[in-house]
N, C-alpha and C positions, 0 to 999 in steps of 0.2 A: 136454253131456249133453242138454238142452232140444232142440239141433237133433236129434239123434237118434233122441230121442223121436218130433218132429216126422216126421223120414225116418219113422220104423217107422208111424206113425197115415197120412199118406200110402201110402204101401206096400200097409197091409193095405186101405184104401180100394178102391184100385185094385186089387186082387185079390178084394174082396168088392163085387161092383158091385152089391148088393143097396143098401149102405149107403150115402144120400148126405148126412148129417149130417155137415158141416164145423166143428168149434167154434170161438168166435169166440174171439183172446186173450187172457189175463186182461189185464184192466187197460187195454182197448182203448177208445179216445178214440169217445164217438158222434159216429155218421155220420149223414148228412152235417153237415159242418162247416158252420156260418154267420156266420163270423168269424172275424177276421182271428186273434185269441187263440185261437182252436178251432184255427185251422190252425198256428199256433205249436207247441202243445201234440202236431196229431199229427206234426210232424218231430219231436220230440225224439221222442217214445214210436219211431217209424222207425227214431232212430239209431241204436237196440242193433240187430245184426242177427237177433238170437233174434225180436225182438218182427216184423222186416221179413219174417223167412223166414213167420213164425205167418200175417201180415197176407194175405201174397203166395197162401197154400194158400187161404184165409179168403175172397179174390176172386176166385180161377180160376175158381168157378164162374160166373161174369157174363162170361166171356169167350165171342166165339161164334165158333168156329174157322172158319165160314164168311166169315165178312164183320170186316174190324180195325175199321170206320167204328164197326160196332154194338157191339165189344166194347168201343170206346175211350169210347161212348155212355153202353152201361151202367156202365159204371165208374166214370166221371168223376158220373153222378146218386148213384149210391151213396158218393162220397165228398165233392162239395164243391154248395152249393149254389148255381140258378143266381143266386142275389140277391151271391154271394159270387164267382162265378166272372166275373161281369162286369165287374170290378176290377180284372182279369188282360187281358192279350194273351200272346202264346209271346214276343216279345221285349220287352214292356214299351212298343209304339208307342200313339200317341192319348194317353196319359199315364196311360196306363195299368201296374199293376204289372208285374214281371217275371214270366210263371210259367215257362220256362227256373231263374231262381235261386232254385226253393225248393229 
């Protein structure tokens, strides 16, 4: 039901492009994360797909259909910190964490 909802408030968005108010989900972990427990906290809240679809509408807007670099940019400030993202590599080299296995 929730996802449908979700479709229908989507839907009429894009049919009413007067409206760009996205609501955020309930129960939705503050961003940006700066810790490692913050970032714990937002995979589980992810793992329902209800809360993934809600998140997913909730960042399109940061994306910039012109350029991935900039959307992957924006995206990434608005969800994790860089005091926090320093911690990571994509495959875990330098000794650093895995961010591939979140």
């Amino acid at each position: 039901m929730d996802i449908c909802i979700m479709s229908q408030e989507k839907l009429n968005r894009l049919l009413s492009s007067e409206e760009k108010v996205v609501k955020k989900p309930q129960n939705f972990p503050a961003l940006p994360v700066n810790t490692m427990t913050q970032l714990h906290a937002l995979e589980q809240f992810l793992a329902d797909d209800n809360n993934l679809s809600a998140i997913s509408l909730y960042l399109a807007r940061y994306i910039d259909s012109t350029s991935i670099e900039n959307s992957v940019r924006k995206l990434l400030t608005k969800i994790i910190t860089n005091n926090l993202a320093q911690k990571f590599s994509f495959q875990g080299r330098k000794s650093k964490l895995k961010f591939e296995s979140l």
